[in-house]
N, C-alpha and C positions, 0 to 999 in steps of 0.2 A: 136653370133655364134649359130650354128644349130644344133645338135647333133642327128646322130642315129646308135641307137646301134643295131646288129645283131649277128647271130652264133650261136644261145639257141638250145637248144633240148633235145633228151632224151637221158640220155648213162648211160650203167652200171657201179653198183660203182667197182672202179679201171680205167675206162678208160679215156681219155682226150677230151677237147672241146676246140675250142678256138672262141671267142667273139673280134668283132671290133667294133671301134667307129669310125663313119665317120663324115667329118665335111665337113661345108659349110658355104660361107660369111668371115669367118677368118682360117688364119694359123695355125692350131693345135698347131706347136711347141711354138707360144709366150702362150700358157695357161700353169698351174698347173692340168692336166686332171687324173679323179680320177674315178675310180669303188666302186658301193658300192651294195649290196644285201639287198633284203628284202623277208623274208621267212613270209608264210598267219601267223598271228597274233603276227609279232613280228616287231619290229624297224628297221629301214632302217639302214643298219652296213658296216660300211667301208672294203674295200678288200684289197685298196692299191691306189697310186697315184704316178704318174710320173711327177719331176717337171718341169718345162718349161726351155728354151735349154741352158737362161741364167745363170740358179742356177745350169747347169748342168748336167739338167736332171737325175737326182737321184731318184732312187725306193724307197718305203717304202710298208712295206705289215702291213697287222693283223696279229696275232701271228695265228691265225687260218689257214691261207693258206701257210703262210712262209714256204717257199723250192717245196711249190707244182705252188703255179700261179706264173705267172712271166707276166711282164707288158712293150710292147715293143710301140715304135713307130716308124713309116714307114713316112718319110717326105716326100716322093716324093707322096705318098698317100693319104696322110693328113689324116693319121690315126691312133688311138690308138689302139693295139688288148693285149687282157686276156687269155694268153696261160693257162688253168687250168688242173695239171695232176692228177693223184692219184684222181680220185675223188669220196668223197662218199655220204651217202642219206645225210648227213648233210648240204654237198653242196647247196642242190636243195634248188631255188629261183626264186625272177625275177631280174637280174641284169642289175643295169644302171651304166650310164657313165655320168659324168658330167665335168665341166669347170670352172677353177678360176682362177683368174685377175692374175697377177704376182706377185703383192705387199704383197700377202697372205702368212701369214710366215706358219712356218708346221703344229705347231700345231691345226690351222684353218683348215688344210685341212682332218683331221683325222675324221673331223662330218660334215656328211651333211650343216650342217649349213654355212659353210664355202663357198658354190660352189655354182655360179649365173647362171649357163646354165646347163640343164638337157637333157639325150637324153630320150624317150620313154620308154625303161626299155625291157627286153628278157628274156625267161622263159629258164631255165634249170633245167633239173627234171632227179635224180640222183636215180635208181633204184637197189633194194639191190638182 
């Protein structure tokens, strides 16, 4: 599957952005699709993940955005979008969007590590 992601820019802290992952070659809903950020010199960090239609599709966030993103998907779209409100300079990143098998139980999908398909990654930069 193909991933890319879009929606980044610049917005003041307090205001909201929202970020989509678009797909191609496969079904969005059979994956476990997952957001994660990476701020300049630091580790690529999990946002949240929605799981695939089978398990559910149940959210999960970082304690970090919980109550602020929220993580939908659009099936007739084939797409995953990163509603993020409240937002502030801590925010700012380059956020991607990735893809995992079905089979992957949660706690896999909480690290990078865990997700086989990568979109390009979108910069959002969160001004105080």
């Amino acid at each position: 599957v193909q991933l890319q992601a879009s929606g980044g820019g610049l917005v003041q802290a307090g205001g909201s952005l929202r970020l989509s992952c678009a797909a191609s070659g496969r079904t969005i809903s059979t994956y476990n699709m997952g957001w994660f950020r990476q701020a300049p010199g630091k580790e690529r960090e999990f946002v949240g993940v929605i799981r695939w239609r089978g398990s559910g599709s149940n959210t999960y966030y970082a304690d970090s955005v919980k109550g602020r993103f929220i993580i939908s998907r659009d099936n007739a779209k084939n797409t995953v979008d990163l509603q993020m409100n409240s937002l502030s300079p801590e925010d700012t990143a380059v956020y991607y969007c990735a893809a995992a098998g079905q089979t992957k139980i949660l706690s896999t999908l909480l690290s990078a590590g865990g997700y086989d398909y990568w979109g390009q990654g979108t910069q959002v930069t969160v001004s105080s």
